[in-house]
N, C-alpha and C positions, 0 to 999 in steps of 0.2 A: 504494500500500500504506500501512496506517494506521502510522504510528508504534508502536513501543514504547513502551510507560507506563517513565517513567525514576522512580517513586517506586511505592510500594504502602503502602497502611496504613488505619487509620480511620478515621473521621471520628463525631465523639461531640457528642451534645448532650443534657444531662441523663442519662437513662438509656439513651438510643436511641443506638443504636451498629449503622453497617455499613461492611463492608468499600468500601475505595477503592481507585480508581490514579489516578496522575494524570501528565498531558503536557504540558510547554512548548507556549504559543499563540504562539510564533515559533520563526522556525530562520533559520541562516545558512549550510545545509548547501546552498543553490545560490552562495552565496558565492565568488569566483577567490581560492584560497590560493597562497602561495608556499613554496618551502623558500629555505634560504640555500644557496647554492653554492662552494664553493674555484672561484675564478674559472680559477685555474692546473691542478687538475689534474682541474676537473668531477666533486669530489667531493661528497657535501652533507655539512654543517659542522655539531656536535652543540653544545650546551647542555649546562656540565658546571658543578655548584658548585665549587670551589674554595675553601681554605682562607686566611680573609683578609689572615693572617701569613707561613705557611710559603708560598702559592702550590702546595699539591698537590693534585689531586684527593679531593673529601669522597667516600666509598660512599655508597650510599642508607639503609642502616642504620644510618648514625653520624648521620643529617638529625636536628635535634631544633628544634622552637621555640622559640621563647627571647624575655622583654618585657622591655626594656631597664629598668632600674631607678636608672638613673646612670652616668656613666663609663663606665668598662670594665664596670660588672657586670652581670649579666641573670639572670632568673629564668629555668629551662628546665622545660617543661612536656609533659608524655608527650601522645603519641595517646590514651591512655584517659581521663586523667584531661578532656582537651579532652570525648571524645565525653560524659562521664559528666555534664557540666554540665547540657546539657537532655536529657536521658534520655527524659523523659514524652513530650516533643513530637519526638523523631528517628522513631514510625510510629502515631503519633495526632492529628491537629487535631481538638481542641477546645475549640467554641465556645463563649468564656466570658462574651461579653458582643455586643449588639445595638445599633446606631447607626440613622438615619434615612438612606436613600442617599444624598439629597444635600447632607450634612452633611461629607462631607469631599472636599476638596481636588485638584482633579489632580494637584497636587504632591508628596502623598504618596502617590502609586500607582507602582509599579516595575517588577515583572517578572510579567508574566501568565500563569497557567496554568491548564489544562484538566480538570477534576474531574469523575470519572467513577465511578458504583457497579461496582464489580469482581464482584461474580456475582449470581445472580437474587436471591438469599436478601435480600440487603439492598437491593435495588432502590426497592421501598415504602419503608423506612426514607431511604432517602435523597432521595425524591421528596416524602414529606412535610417533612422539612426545607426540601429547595429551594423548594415552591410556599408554606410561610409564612414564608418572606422574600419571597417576592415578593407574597403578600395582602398583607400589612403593610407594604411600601416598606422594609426593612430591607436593613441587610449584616453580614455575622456576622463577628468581630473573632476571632483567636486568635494561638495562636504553634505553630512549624513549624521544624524542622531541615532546612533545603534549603543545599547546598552546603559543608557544613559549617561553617555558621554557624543561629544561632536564628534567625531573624524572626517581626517582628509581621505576621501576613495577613490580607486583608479578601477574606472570600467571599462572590460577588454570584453572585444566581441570576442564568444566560445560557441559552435554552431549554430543552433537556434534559438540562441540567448543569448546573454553576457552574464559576464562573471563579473561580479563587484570587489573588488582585494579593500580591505583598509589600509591605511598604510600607516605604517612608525613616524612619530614624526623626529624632527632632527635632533631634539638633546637624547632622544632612547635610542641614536646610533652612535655605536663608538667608529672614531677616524681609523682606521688600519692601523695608521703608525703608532698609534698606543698599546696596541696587540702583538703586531707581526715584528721580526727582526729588522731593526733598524741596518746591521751591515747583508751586504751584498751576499745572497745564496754562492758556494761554489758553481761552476758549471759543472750536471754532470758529463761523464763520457760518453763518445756515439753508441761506442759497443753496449756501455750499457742499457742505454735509451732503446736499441734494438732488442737485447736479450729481454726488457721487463715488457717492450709489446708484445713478446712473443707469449710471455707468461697473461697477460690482458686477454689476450686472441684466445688463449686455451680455456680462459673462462667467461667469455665475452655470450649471453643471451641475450635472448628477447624478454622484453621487461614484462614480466607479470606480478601482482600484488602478492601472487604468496614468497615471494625472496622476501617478504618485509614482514611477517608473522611474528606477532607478541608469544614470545616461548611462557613467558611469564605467564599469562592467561593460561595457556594448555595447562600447566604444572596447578594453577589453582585450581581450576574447572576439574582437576583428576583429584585434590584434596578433599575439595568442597564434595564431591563425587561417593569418594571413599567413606566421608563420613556421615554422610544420608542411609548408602546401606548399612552404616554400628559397624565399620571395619576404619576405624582412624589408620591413617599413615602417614607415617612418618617422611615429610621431606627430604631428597635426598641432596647432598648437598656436592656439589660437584668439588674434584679434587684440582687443587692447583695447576697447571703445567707447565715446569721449569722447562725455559726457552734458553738455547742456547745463545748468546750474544755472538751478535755477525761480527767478524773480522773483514772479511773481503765480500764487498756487495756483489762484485764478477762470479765468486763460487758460489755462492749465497744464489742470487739469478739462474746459475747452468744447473743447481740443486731443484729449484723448483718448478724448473721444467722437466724435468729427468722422472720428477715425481706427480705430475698434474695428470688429470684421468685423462684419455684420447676421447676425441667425439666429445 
């Protein structure tokens, strides 16, 4: 069954304007959840604010936000006056401005979503939008109230949709040169740039989703398993394996081709 559109709204460029919904292009709804448990009396155990002085229970009606301004002091700031900041953009994305696709980053790409014409009417309206980004190798740039926050989104045409990405904005990315080796990489050798394609090629497929399997999942799904039918088991825990330290990357390379499966 298709998901539900967890957003509705517009989508506007210039004068053209049609109706939208759109859906998270990931889920974590096969995900193994847990609660927490009173170990003693096998109860589960709730999540409560409390008051940081007195130690009482806060209601949910007294919750307010508050941005620290020094000290003790804090500015506290209503639910409206939050939503009222981006208004235009909480059930409107539009696109205010056009980039070259491959002009920006992986790095600033975030959380992906599925963008969909919500009824026939605007269906053309939205399909000539999609097909001149994609004539033209563009991606449409705006901003969008998703999760109760603004962001900046890049919407790329994806066959009979678009994909909406959020994007990081610039203090959440670090420069390289704070991370990476400030001196110069050696160059490696030809021979060896040859011998490790050779080792790439012996293991080079065609990309399918199960190379990326949560091992982790399997091993609880066999836990949780085990002790539904009153047979607990014991996790096994896997044994170290001391690697030997490469000396020469050339032997080390003719070693693991000598050893990689054929075919």
């Amino acid at each position: 069954m298709a998901p539900r559109p967890f957003w509705t709204g517009y989508l506007k460029l210039s004068l053209v304007t049609c109706a939208v919904s759109m859906t998270p292009a990931t889920t974590q709804a096969e995900r193994i959840r847990f609660h927490m448990m009173n170990r003693k009396t096998g109860h589960r155990v709730v999540v409560q604010y409390v008051d940081a002085a007195t130690g009482k229970p806060v209601d949910d009606d007294a919750l307010v936000r508050a941005y620290p301004r020094g000290g003790d002091r804090y500015v506290l700031l209503e639910d409206d006056e939050l939503d009222a900041v981006a208004l235009d953009s909480t059930h409107t994305i539009e696109i205010e401005r056009f980039v070259d696709a491959d002009e920006i980053g992986w790095i600033w790409y975030d959380t992906p979503h599925y963008l969909m014409p919500d009824d026939a009417v605007g269906a053309e309206a939205f399909a000539v939008i999609r097909d001149a980004m994609r004539h033209t190798g563009t991606v449409g740039i705006a901003r969008l109230v998703l999760y109760r926050r603004e962001h900046a989104v890049l919407l790329e045409p994806r066959g009979k949709g678009i994909v909406v990405w959020t994007l990081r904005y610039g203090e959440e990315v670090r420069p390289p040169a704070e991370c990476l080796p400030a001196e110069k990489a050696s160059r490696p050798e030809p021979e060896a740039l040859t011998q490790l394609g050779k080792v790439i090629g012996e293991r080079l497929r065609s990309w399918n989703p199960e190379m990326i399997q949560d091992p982790v999942q399997a091993r609880l799904q066999g836990i949780i398993a085990a002790k539904k039918r009153g047979r607990p088991r014991k996790p096994a825990r896997a044994e170290p394996v001391a690697e030997d330290r490469v000396v020469n990357i050339m032997d080390a390379l003719r070693a693991s081709l000598k050893s990689a499966p054929k075919g």
